[in-house]
PyMOL commands that place a pseudoatom at each C-alpha (Angstrom):
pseudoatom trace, name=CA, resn=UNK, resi=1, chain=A, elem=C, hetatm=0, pos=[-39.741, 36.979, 42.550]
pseudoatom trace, name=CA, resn=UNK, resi=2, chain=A, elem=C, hetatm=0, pos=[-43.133, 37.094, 40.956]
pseudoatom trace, name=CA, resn=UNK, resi=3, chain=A, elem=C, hetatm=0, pos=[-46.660, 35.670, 43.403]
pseudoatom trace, name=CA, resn=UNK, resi=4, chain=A, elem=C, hetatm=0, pos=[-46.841, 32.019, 42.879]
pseudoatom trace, name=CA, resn=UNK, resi=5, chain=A, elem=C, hetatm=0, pos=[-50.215, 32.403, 42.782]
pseudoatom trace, name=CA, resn=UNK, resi=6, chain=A, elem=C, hetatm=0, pos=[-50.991, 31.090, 38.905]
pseudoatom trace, name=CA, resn=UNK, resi=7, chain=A, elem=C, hetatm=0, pos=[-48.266, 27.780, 39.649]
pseudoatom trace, name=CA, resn=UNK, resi=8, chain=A, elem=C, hetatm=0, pos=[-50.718, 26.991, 42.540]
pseudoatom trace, name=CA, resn=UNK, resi=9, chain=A, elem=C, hetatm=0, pos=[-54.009, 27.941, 41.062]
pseudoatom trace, name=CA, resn=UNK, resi=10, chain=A, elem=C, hetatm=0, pos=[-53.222, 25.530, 38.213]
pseudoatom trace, name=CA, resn=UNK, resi=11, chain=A, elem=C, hetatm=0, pos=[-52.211, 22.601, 39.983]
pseudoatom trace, name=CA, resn=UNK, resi=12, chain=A, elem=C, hetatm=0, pos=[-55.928, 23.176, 42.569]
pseudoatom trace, name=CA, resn=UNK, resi=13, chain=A, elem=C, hetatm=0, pos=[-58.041, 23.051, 39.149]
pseudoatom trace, name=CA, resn=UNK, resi=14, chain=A, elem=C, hetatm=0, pos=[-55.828, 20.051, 37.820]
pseudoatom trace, name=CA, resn=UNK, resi=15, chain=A, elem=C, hetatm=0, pos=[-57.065, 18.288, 41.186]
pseudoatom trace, name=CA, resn=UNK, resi=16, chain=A, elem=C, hetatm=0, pos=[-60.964, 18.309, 40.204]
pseudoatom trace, name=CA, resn=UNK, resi=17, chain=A, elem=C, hetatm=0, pos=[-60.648, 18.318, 36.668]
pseudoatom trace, name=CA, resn=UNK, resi=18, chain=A, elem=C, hetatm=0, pos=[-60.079, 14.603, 35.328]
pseudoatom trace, name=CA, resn=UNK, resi=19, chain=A, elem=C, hetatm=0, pos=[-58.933, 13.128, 31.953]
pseudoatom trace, name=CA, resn=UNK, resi=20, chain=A, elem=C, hetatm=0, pos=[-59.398, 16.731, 30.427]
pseudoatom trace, name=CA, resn=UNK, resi=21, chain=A, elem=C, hetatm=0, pos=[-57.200, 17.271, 27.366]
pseudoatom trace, name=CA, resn=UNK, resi=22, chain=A, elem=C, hetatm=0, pos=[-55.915, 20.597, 25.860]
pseudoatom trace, name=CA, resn=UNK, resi=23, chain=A, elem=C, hetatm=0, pos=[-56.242, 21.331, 21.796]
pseudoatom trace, name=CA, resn=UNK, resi=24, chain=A, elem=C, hetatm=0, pos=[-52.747, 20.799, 19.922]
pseudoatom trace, name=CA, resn=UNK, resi=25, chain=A, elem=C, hetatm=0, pos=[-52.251, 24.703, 18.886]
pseudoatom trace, name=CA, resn=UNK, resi=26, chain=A, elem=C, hetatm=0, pos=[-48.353, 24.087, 17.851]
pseudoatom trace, name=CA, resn=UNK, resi=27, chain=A, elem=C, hetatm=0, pos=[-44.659, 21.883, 17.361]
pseudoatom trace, name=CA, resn=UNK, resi=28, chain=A, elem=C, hetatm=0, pos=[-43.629, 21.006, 20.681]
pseudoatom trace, name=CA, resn=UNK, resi=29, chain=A, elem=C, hetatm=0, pos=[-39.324, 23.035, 21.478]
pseudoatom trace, name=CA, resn=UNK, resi=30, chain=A, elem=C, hetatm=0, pos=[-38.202, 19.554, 19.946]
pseudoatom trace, name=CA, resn=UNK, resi=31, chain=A, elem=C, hetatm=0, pos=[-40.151, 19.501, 17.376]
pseudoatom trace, name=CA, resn=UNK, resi=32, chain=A, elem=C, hetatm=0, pos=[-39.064, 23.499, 16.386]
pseudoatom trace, name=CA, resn=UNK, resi=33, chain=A, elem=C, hetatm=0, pos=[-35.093, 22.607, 16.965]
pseudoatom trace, name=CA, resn=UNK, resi=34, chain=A, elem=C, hetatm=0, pos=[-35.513, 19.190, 14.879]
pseudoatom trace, name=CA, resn=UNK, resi=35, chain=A, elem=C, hetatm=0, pos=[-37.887, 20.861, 11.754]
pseudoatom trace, name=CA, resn=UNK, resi=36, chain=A, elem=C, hetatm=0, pos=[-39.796, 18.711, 9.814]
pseudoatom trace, name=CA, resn=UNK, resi=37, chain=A, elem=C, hetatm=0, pos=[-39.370, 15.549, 8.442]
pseudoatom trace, name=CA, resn=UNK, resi=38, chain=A, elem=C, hetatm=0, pos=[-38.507, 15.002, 4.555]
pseudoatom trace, name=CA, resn=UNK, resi=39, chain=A, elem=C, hetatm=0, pos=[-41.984, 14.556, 2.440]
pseudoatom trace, name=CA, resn=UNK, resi=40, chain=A, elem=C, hetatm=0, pos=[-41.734, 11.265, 0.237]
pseudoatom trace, name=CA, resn=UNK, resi=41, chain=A, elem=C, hetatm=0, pos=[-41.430, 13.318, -2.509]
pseudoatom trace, name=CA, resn=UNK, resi=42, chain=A, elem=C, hetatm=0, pos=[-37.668, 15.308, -1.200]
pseudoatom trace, name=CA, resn=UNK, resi=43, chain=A, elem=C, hetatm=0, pos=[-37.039, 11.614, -0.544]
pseudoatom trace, name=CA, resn=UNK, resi=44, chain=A, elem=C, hetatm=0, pos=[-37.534, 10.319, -3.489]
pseudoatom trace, name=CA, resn=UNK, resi=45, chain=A, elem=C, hetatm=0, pos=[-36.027, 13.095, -5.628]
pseudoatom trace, name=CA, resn=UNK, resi=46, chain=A, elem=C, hetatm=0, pos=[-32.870, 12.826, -3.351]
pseudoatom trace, name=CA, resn=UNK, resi=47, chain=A, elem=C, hetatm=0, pos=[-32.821, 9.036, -4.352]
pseudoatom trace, name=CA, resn=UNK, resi=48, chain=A, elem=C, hetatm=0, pos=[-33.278, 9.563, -8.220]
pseudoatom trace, name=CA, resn=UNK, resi=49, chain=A, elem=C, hetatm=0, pos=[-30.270, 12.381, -7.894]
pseudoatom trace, name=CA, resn=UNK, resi=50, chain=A, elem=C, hetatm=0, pos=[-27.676, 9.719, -5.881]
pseudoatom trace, name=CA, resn=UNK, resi=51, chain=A, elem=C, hetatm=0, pos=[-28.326, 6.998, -8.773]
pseudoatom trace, name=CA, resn=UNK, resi=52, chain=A, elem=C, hetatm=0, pos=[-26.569, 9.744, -11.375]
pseudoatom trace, name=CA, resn=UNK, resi=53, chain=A, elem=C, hetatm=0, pos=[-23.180, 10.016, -11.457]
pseudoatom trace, name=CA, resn=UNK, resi=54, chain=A, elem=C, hetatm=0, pos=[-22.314, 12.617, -9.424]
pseudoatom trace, name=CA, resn=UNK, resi=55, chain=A, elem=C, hetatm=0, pos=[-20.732, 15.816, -11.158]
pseudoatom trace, name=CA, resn=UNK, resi=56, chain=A, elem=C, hetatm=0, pos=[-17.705, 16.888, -10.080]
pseudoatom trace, name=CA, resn=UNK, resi=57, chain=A, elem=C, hetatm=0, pos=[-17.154, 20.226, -7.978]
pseudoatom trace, name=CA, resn=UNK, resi=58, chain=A, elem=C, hetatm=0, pos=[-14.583, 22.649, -7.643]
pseudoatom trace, name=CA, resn=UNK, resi=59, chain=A, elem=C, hetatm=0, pos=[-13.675, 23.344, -4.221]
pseudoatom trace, name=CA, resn=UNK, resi=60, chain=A, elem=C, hetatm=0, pos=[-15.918, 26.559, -2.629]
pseudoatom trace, name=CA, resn=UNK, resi=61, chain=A, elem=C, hetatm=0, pos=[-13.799, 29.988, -1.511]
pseudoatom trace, name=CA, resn=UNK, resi=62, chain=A, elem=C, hetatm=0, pos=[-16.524, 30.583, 1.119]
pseudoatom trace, name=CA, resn=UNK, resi=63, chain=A, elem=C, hetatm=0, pos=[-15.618, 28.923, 3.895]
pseudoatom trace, name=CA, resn=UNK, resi=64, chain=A, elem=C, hetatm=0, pos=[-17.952, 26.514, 5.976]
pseudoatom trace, name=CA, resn=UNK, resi=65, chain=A, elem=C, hetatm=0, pos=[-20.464, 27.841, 8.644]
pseudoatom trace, name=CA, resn=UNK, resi=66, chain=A, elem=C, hetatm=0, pos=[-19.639, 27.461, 12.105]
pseudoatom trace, name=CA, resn=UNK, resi=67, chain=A, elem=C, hetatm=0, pos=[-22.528, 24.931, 13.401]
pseudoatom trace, name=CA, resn=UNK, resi=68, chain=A, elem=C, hetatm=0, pos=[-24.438, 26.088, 16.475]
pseudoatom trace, name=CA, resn=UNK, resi=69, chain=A, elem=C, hetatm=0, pos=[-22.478, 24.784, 20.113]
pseudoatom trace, name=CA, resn=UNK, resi=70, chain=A, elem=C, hetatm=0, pos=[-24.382, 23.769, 23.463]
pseudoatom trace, name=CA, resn=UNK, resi=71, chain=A, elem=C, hetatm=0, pos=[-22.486, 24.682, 26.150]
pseudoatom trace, name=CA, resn=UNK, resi=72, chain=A, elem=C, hetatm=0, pos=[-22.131, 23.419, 29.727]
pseudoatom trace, name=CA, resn=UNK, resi=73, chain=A, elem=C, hetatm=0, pos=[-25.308, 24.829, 32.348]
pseudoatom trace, name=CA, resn=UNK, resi=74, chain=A, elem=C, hetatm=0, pos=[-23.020, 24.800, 35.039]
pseudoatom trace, name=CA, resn=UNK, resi=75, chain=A, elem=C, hetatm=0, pos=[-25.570, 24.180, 38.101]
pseudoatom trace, name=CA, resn=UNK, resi=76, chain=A, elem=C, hetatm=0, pos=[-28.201, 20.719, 39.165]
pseudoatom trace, name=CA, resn=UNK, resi=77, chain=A, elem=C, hetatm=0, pos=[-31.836, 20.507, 40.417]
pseudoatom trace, name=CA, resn=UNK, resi=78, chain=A, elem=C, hetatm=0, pos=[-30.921, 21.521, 43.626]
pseudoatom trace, name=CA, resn=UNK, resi=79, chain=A, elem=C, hetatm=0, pos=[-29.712, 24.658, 42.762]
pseudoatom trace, name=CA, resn=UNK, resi=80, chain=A, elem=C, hetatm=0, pos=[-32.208, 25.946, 40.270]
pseudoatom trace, name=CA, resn=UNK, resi=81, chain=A, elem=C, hetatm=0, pos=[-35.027, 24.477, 42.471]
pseudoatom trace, name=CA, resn=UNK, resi=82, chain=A, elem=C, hetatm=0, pos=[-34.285, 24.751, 46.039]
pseudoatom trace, name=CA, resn=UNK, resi=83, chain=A, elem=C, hetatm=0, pos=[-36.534, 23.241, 48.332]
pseudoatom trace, name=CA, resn=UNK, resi=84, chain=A, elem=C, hetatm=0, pos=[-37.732, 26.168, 49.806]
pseudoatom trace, name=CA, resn=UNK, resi=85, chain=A, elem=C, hetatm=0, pos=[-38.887, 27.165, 46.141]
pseudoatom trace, name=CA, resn=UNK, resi=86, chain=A, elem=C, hetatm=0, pos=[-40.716, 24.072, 45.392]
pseudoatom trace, name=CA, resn=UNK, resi=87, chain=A, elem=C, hetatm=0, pos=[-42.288, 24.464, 49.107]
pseudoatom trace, name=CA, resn=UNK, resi=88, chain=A, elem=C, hetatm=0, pos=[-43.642, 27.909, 47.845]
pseudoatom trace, name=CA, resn=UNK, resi=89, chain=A, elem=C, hetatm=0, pos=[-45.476, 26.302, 44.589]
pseudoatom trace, name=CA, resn=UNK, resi=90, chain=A, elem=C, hetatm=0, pos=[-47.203, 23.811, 46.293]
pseudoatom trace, name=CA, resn=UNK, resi=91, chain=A, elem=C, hetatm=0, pos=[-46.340, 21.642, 50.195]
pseudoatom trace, name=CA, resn=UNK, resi=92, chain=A, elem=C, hetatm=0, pos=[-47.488, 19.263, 48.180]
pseudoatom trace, name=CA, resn=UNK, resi=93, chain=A, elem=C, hetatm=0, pos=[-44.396, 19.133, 45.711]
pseudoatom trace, name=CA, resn=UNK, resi=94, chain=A, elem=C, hetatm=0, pos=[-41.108, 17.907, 45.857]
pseudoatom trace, name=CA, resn=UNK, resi=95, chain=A, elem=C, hetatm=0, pos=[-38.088, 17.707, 43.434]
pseudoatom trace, name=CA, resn=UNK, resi=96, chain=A, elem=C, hetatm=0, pos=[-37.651, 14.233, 41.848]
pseudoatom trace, name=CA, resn=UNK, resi=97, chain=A, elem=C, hetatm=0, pos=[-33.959, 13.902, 42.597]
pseudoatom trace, name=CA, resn=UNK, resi=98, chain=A, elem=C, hetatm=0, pos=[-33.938, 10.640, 40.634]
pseudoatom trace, name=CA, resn=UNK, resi=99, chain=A, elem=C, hetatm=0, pos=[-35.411, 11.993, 37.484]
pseudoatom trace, name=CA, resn=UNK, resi=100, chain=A, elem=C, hetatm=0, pos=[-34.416, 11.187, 34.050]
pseudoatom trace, name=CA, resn=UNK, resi=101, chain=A, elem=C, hetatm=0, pos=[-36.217, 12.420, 31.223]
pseudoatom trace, name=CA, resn=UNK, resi=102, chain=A, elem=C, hetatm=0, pos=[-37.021, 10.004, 28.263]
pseudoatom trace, name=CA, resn=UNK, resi=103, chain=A, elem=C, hetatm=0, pos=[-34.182, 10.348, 25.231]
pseudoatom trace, name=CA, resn=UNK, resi=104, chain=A, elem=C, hetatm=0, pos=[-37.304, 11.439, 22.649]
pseudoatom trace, name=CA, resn=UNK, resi=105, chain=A, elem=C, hetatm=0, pos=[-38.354, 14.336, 24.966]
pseudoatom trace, name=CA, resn=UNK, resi=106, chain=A, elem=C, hetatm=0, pos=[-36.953, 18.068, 25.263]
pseudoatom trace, name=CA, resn=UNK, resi=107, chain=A, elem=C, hetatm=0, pos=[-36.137, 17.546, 28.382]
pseudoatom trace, name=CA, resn=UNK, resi=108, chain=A, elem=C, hetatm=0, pos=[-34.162, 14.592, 27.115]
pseudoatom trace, name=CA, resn=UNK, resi=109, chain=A, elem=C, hetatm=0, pos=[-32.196, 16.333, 24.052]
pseudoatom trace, name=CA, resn=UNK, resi=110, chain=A, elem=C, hetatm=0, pos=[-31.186, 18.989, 26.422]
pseudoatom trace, name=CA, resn=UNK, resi=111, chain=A, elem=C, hetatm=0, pos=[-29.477, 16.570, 28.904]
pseudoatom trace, name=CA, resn=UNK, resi=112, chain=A, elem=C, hetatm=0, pos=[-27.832, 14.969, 25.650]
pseudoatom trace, name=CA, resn=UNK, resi=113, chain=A, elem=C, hetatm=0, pos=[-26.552, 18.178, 25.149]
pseudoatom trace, name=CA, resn=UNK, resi=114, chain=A, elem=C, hetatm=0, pos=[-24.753, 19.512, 28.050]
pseudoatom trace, name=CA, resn=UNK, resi=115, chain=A, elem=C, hetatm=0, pos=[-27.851, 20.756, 29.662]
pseudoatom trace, name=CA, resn=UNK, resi=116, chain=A, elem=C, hetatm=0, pos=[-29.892, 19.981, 32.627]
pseudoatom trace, name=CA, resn=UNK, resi=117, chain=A, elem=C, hetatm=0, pos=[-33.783, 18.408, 33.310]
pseudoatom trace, name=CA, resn=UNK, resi=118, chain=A, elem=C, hetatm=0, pos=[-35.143, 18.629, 36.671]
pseudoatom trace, name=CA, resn=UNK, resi=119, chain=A, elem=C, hetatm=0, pos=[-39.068, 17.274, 37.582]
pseudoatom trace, name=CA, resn=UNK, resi=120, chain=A, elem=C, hetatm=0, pos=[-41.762, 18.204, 40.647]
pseudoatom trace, name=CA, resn=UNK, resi=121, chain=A, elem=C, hetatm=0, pos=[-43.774, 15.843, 41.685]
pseudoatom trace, name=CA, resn=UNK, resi=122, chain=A, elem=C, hetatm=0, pos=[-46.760, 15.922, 43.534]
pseudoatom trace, name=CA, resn=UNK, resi=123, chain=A, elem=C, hetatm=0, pos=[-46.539, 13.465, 46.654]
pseudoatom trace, name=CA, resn=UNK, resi=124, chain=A, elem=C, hetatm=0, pos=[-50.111, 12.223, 46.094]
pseudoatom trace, name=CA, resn=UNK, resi=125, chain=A, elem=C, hetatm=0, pos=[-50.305, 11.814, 42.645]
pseudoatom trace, name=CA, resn=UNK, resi=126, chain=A, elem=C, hetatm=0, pos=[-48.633, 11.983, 39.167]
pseudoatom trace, name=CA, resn=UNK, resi=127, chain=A, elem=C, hetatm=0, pos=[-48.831, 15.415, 38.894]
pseudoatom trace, name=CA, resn=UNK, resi=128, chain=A, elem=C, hetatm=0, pos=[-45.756, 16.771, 37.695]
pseudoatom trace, name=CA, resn=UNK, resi=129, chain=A, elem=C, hetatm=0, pos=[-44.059, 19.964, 36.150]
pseudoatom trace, name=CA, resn=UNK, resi=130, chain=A, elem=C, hetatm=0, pos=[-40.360, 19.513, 33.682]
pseudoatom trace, name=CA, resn=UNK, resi=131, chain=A, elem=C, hetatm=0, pos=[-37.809, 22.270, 33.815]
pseudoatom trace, name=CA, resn=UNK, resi=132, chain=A, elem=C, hetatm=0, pos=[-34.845, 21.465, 31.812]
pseudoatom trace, name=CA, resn=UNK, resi=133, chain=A, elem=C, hetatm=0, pos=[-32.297, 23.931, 30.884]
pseudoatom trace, name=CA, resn=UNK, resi=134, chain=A, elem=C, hetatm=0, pos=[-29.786, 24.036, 28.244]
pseudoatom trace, name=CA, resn=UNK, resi=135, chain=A, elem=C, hetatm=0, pos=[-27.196, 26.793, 27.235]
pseudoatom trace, name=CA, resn=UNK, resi=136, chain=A, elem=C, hetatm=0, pos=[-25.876, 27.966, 23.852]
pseudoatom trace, name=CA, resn=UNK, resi=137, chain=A, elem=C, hetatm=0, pos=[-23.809, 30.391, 21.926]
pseudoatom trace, name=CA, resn=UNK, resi=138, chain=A, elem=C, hetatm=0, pos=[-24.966, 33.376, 20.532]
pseudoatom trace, name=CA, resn=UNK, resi=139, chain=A, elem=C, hetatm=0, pos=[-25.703, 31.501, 17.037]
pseudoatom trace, name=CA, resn=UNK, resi=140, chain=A, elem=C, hetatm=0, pos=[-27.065, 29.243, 18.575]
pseudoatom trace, name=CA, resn=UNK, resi=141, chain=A, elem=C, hetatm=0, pos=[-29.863, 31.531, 20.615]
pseudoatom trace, name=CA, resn=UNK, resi=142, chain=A, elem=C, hetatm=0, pos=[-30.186, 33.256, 17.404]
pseudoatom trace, name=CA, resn=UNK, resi=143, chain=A, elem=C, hetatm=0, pos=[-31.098, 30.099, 15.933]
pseudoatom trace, name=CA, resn=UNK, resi=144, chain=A, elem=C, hetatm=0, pos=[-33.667, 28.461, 18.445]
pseudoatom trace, name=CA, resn=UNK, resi=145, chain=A, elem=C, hetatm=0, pos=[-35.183, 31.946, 18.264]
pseudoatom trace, name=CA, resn=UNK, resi=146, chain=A, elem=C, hetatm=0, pos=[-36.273, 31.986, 14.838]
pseudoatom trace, name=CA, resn=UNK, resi=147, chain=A, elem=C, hetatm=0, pos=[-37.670, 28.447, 15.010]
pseudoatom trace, name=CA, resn=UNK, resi=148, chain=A, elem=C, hetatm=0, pos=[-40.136, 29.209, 18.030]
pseudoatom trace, name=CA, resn=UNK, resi=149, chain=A, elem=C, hetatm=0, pos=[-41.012, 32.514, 15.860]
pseudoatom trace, name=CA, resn=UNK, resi=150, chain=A, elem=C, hetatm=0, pos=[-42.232, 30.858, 13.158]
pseudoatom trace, name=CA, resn=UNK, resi=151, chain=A, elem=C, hetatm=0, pos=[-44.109, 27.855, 15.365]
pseudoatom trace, name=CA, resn=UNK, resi=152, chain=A, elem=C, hetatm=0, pos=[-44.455, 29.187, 18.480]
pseudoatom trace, name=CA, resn=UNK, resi=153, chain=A, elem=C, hetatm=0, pos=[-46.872, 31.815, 20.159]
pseudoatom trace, name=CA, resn=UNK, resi=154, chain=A, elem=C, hetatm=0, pos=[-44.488, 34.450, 21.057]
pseudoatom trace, name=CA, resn=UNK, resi=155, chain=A, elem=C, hetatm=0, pos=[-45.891, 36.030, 25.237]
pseudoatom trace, name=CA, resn=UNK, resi=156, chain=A, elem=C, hetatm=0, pos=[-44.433, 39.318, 26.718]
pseudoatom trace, name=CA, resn=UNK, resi=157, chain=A, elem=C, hetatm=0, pos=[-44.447, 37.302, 30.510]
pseudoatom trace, name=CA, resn=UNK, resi=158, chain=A, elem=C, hetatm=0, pos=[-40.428, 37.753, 31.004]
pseudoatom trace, name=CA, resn=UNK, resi=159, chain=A, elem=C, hetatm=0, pos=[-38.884, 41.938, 30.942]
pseudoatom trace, name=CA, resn=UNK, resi=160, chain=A, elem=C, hetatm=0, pos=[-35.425, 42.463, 29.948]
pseudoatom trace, name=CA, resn=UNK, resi=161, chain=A, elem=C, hetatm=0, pos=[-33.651, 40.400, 27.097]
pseudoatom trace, name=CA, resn=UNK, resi=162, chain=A, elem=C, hetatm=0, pos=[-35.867, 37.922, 27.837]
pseudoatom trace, name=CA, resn=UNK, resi=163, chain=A, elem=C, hetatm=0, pos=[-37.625, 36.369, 24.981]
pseudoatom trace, name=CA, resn=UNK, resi=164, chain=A, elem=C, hetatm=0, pos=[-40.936, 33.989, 25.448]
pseudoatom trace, name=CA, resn=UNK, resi=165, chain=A, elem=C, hetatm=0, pos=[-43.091, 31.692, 23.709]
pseudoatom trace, name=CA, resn=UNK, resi=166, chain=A, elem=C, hetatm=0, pos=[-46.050, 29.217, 24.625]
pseudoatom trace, name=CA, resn=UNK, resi=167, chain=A, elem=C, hetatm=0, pos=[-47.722, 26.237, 22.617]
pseudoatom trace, name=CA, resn=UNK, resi=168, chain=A, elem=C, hetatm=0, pos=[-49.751, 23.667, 23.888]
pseudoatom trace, name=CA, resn=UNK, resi=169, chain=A, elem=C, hetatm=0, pos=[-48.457, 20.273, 22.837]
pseudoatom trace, name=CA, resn=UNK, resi=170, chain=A, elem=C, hetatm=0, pos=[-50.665, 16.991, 23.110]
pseudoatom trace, name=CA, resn=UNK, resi=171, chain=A, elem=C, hetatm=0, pos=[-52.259, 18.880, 26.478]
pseudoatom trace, name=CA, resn=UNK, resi=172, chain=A, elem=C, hetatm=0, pos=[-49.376, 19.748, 28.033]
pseudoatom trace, name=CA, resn=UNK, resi=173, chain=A, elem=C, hetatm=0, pos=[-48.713, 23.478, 28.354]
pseudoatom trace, name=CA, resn=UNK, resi=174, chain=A, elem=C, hetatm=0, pos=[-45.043, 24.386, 27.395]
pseudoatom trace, name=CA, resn=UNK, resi=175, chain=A, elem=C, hetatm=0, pos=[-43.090, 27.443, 28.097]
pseudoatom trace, name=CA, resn=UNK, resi=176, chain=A, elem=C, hetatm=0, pos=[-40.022, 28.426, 26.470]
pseudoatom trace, name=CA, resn=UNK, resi=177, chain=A, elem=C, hetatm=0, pos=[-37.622, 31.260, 27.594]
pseudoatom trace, name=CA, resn=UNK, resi=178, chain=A, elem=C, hetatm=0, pos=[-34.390, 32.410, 25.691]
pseudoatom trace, name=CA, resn=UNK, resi=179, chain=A, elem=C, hetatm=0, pos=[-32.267, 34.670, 27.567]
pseudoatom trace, name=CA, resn=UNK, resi=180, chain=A, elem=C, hetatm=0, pos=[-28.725, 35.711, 25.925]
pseudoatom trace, name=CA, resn=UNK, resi=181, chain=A, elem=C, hetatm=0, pos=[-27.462, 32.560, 26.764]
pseudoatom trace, name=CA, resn=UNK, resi=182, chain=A, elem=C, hetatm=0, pos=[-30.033, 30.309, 28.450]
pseudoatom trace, name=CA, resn=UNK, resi=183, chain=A, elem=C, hetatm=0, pos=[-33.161, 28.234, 27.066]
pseudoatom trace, name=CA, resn=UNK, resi=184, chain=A, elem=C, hetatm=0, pos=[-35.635, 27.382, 29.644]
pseudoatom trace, name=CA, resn=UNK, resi=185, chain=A, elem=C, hetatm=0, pos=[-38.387, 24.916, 28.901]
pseudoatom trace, name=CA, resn=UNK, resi=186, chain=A, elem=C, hetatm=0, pos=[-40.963, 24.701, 31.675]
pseudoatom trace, name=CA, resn=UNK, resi=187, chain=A, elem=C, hetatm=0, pos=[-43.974, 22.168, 30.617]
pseudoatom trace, name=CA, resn=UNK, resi=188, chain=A, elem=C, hetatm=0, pos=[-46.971, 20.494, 32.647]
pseudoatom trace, name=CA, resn=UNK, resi=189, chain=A, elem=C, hetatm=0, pos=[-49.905, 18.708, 31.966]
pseudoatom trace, name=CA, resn=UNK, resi=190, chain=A, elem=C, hetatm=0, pos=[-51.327, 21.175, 34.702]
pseudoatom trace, name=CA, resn=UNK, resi=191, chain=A, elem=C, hetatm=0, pos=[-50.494, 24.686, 32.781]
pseudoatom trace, name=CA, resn=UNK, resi=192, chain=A, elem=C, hetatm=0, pos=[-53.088, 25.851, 30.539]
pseudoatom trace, name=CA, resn=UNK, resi=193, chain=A, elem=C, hetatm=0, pos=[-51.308, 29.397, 29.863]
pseudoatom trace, name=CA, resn=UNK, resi=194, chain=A, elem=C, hetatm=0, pos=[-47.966, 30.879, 29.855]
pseudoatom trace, name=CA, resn=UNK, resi=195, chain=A, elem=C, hetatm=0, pos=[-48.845, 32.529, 33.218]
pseudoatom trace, name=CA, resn=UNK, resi=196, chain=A, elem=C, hetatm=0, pos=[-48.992, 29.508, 35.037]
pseudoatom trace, name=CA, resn=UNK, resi=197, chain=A, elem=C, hetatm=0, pos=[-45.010, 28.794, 34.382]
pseudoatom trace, name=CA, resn=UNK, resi=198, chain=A, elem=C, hetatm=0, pos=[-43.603, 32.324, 34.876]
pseudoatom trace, name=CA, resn=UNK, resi=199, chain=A, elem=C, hetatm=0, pos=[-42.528, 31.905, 38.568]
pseudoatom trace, name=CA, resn=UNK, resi=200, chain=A, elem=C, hetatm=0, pos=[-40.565, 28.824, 37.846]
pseudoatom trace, name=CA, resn=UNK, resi=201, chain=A, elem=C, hetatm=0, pos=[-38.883, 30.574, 34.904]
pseudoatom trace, name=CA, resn=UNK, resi=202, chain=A, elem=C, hetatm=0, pos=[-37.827, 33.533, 36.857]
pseudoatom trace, name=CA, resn=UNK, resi=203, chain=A, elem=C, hetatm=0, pos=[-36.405, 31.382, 39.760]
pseudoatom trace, name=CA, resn=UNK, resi=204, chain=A, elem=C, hetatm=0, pos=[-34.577, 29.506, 37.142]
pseudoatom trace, name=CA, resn=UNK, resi=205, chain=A, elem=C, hetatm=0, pos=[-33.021, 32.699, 35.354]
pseudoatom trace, name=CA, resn=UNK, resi=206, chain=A, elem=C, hetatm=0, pos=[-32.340, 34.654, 38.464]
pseudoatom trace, name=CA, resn=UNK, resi=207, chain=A, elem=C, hetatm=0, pos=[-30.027, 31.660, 39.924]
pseudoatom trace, name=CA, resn=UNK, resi=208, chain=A, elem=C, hetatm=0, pos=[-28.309, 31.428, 36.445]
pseudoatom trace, name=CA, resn=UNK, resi=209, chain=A, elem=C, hetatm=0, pos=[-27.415, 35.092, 36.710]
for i in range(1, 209): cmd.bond("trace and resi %d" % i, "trace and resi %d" % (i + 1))
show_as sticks, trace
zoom trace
């Protein structure tokens, strides 16, 4: 496992520095999965064309795409994050065993989808860092990889098949790692740089296997 030297760094300078806020440099993993929302103008078009009478079609030979499926993680919180891990980031962190992530979040999509969304808390403060995890066919990681290529910084932090990507969201730092089956989003308030989440995401990957 990689020093968790930048994990700790971060979270000491997050300690002195108050109310600081990071620029917004890119769509948050949600808002790359969901696109973007229909201009007034599609919407309006799309209106005008349902008020016509609709022309008749003859059925297609092509048949339908198979949609994208989100498959089962497998493992919890206490598995991806032992204690003795979270010890190693910080004595000052523990897992939030209680933890549910809000239904508007990525964190909160990936639980509605099969996956899982852990949190570490600081136990003197709000500090905290999200891992959630989801897991996906191979359309599917095709899929998710294309969006975070056209909105996403794309970071060599991860060797092997392992694809990366960084943005900075409303100032919290947010890294996002595709292996051939796995999508790991690691965000904090605290992270400032992709650096700062690689530990986490290698822990994570290595105990998915």
């Amino acid at each position: 496992m990689r020093s968790t030297r930048s994990v700790r760094s971060v979270i000491v300078v997050a300690t002195f520095v108050a109310g600081g806020t990071l620029a917004l440099s890119a769509c948050s993993a949600l808002d790359a999965w969901n696109g973007p929302a229909p201009t007034a103008t599609a919407m309006s078009t799309a209106a005008a064309e349902s008020s016509q009478t609709p022309t008749p079609q003859l059925p297609s030979a092509t048949p339908t795409a198979v949609p994208a499926q989100f498959l089962p993680v497998g493992l919890g919180c206490a598995q991806l994050l032992p204690d003795s891990f979270v010890f190693e980031i910080s004595p000052n962190f523990a897992r939030q065993n209680d933890y549910t992530p809000d239904s508007g979040s990525t964190s909160g999509f990936i639980v509605a989808n099969q996956g899982v969304a852990c949190r570490i808390m600081s136990l003197s403060g709000g500090d905290h860092i999200d891992v959630a995890v989801a897991s996906m066919d191979s359309k599917g990681m095709t899929e998710l990889s294309d969006k975070f290529s056209s909105t996403q910084s794309r970071i060599n932090d991860f060797g092997g098949n392992v694809q990366g990507f960084f943005t900075n969201a409303g100032g919290v730092g947010e890294t996002n790692a595709l292996s051939t089956k796995y999508w790991v989003v690691v965000s904090s308030p605290l992270f400032t740089q992709s650096q700062d989440a690689v530990p986490i995401v290698e822990q994570v990957l290595s105990t998915l296997g």
